[in-house]
C-alpha positions in Angstrom: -37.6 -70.3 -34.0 -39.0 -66.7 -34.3 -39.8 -66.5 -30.5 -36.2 -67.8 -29.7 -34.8 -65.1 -31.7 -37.1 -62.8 -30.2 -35.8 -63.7 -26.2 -32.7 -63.6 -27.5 -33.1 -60.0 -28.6 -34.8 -59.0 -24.5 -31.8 -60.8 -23.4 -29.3 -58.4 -25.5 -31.3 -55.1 -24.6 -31.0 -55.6 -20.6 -27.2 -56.6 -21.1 -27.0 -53.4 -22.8 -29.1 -51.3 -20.0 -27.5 -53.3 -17.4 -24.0 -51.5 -19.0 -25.8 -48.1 -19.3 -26.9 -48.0 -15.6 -23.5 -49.1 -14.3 -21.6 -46.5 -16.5 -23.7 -43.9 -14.9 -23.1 -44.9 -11.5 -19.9 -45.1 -11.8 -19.6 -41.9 -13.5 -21.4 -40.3 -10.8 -19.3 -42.0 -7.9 -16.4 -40.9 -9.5 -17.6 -36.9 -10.0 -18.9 -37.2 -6.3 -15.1 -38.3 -5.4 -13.5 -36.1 -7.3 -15.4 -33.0 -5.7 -15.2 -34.4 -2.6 -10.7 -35.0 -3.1 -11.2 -31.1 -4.2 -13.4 -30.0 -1.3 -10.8 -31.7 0.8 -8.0 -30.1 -0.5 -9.8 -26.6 -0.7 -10.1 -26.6 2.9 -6.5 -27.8 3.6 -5.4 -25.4 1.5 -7.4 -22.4 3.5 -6.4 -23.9 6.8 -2.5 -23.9 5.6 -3.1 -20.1 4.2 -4.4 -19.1 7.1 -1.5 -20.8 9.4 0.8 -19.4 7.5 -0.6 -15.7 7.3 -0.7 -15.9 11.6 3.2 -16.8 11.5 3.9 -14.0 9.0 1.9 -12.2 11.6 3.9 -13.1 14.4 7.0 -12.6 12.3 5.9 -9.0 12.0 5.3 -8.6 15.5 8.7 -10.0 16.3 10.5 -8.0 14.2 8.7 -4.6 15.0 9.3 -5.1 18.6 13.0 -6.6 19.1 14.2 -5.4 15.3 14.6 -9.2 14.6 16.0 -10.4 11.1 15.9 -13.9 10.2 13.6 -17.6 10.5 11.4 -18.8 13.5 9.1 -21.7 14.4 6.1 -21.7 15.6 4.7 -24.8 18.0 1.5 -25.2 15.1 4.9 -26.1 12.8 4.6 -23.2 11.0 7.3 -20.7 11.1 8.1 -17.4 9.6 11.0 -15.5 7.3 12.0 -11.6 8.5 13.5 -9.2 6.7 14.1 -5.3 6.9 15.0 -2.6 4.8 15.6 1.1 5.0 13.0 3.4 3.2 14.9 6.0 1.0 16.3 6.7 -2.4 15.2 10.1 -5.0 11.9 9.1 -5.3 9.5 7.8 -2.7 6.2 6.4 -3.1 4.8 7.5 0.4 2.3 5.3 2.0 2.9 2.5 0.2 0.8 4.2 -2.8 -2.2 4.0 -0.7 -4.4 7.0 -0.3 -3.6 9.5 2.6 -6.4 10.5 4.6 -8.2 13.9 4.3 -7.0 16.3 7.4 -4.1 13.0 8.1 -0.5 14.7 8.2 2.2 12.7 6.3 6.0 13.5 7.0 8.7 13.8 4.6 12.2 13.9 6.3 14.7 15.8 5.1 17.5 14.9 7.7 19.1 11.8 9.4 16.5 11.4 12.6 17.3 11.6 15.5 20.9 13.2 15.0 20.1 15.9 12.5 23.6 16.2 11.1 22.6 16.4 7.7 20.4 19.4 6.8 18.5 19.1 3.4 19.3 21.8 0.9 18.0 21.4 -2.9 14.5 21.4 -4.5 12.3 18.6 -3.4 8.6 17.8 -5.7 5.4 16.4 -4.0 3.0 14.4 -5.8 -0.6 13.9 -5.6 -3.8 13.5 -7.2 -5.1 11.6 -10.3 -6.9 12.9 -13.5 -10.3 11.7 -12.9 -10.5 14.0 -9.9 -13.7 15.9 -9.6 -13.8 19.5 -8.1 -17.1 20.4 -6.8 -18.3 22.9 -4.2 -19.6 19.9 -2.2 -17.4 18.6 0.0 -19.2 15.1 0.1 -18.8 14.6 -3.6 -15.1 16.2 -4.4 -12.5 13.9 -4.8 -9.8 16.7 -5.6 -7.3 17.0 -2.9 -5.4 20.4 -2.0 -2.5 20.6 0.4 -1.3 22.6 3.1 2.9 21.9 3.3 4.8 23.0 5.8 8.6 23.2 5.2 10.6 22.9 9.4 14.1 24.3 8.4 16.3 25.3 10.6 17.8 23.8 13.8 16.2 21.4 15.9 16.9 23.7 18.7 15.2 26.8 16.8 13.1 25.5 13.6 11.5 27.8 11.0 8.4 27.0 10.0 7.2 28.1 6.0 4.0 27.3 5.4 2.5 26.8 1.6 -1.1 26.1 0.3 -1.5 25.2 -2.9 -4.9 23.7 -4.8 -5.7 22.4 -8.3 -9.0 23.4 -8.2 -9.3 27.2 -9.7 -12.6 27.6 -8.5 -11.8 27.3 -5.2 -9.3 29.2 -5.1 -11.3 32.0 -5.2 -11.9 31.7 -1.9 -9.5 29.7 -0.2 -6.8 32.1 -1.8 -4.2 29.3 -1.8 -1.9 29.0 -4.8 -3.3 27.6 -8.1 -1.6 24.6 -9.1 -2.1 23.3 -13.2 -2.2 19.9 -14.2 1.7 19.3 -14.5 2.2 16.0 -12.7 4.5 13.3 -13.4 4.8 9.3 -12.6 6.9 8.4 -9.3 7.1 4.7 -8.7 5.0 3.3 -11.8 2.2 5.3 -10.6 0.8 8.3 -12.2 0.2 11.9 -10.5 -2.1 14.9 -12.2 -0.3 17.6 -9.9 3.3 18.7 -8.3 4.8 21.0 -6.1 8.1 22.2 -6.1 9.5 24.0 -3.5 13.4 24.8 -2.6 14.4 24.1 0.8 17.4 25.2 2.6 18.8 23.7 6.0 15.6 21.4 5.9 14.7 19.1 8.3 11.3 17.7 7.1 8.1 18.5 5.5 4.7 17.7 6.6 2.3 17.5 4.1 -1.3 17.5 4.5 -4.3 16.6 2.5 -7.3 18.8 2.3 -10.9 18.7 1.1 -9.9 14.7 -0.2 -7.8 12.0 0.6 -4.7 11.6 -2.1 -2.3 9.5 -3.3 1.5 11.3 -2.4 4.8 10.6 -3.8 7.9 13.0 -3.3 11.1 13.4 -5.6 14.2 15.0 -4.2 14.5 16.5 -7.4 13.7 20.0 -9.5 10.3 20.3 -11.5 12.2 19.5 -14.8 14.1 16.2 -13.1 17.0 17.0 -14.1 18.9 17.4 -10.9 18.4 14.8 -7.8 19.5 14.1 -4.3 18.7 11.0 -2.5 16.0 11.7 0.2 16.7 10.4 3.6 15.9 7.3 5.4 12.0 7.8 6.6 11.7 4.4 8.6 11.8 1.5 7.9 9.8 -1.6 5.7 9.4 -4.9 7.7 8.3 -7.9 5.3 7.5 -11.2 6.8 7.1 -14.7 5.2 5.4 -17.1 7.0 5.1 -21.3 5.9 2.5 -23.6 6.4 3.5 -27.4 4.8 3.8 -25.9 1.3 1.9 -22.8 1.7 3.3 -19.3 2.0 2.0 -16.0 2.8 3.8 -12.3 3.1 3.2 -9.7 5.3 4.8 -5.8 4.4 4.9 -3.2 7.8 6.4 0.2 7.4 7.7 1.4 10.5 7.8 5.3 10.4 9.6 7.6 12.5 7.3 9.0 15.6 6.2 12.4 14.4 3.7 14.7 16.2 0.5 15.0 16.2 -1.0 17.0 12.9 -3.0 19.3 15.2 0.2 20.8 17.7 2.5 21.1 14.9 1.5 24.0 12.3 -1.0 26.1 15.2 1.1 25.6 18.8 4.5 24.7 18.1 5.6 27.3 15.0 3.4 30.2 13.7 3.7 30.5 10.3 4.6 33.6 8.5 
């Protein structure tokens, strides 16, 4: 009897290892499936994200070439979404908020291109900079942006050119000799600015501002330093925003189309001599 009940026992351990081993398998099997359903649907996913970004693509290139607005198919049935609107209103984030290249002009106009019937007159307030900007002598380690504006007012026939250079950086003022500026800034579209610039304009038709010593940030209000009086700033171009769709994937695609300005180097030295 006591052997018996000793088999018995053998018996009822490899049942119970027999369940052990199959429960890990099968655990196993189904993590192995379940990465490989993910991995699957990882790279479907990519592949649709990047269908979809070359029809928002195309979209953009439609749209900046023929001025189209609305939906098109693609033969890789994906298809895009257009859409354009003008670039205006008091306050303008310039660049799209990104940072404007050191020695890289940037225009502001100040009057309905290309018929000029409207000439600017009121105060209008440049942005730039940020607080953590460092002034050093260096060049290769200052992150602290001074600007040289120049203000076209006039006729288009016989502009006027005023030229201003003004710097946040007191030590260097010394000898650059361009205007001191404090730290006085504001916040112009969510994002905010260490330093300002206000200058009046009369009969304006734009203002081309540029950055030196750093990149910066610009933003412009067609308003006073204190804000409390505001004109709408003209249309500067154009933002061209594109959606394209792959199966259930979507990805967008912002352009802005500027007016054609001239090049930064013929403008403030050949064209107009400043005063």
């Amino acid at each position: 009897m006591k052997e018996y009940k000793e088999k018995h026992y053998e018996k009822g351990q490899m049942l119970l290892l027999a369940i052990l081993v199959m429960a890990v398998i099968l655990i196993v099997g189904l993590s192995i499936g379940a990465r490989m359903v993910t991995n699957v649907r990882t790279t479907q996913e990519e592949a649709n994200s990047e269908r979809a970004f070359s029809a928002a693509e195309a979209g953009i290139e439609q749209s900046l070439a023929t001025s189209f607005v609305g939906s098109g198919a693609l033969q890789n049935r994906t298809s895009y979404a257009t859409s354009q609107t003008s670039f205006e209103g008091v306050e303008l984030l310039l660049n799209n908020g990104a940072p404007n290249f050191k020695d890289e002009a940037i225009d502001i106009w100040l009057t309905d291109y290309p018929n000029y019937s409207t000439l600017w007159n009121g105060d209008v307030t440049l942005y730039w900079g940020q607080a953590s900007d460092v002034c050093v002598e260096s060049e290769l380690n200052n992150t602290m942006a001074a600007l040289e504006i120049i203000v076209i007012s006039g006729t288009k026939v016989n502009p006027v050119n005023t030229t201003y250079a003004v710097d946040p950086c007191s030590p260097r003022t010394v000898f650059n000799h361009f205007e001191y500026i404090p730290s006085s800034g504001g916040v112009v579209g969510g994002k905010v600015f260490a330093y300002k610039k206000t200058i009046t304009v009369t009969s304006g038709l734009l203002i081309r501002t540029i950055p030196l010593y750093s990149s910066t940030v610009f933003a412009a209000k067609g308003c006073n330093s204190a804000g409390t009086s505001c004109l709408t700033l003209p249309t500067q171009g154009k933002i061209v925003q594109s959606v394209g769709t792959a199966d259930n994937t979507q990805r967008k695609i912002m352009s802005f189309q500027g007016y054609p300005k001239l090049p930064t180097e013929a403008l403030p030295f050949v064209l107009f001599s400043p005063r």
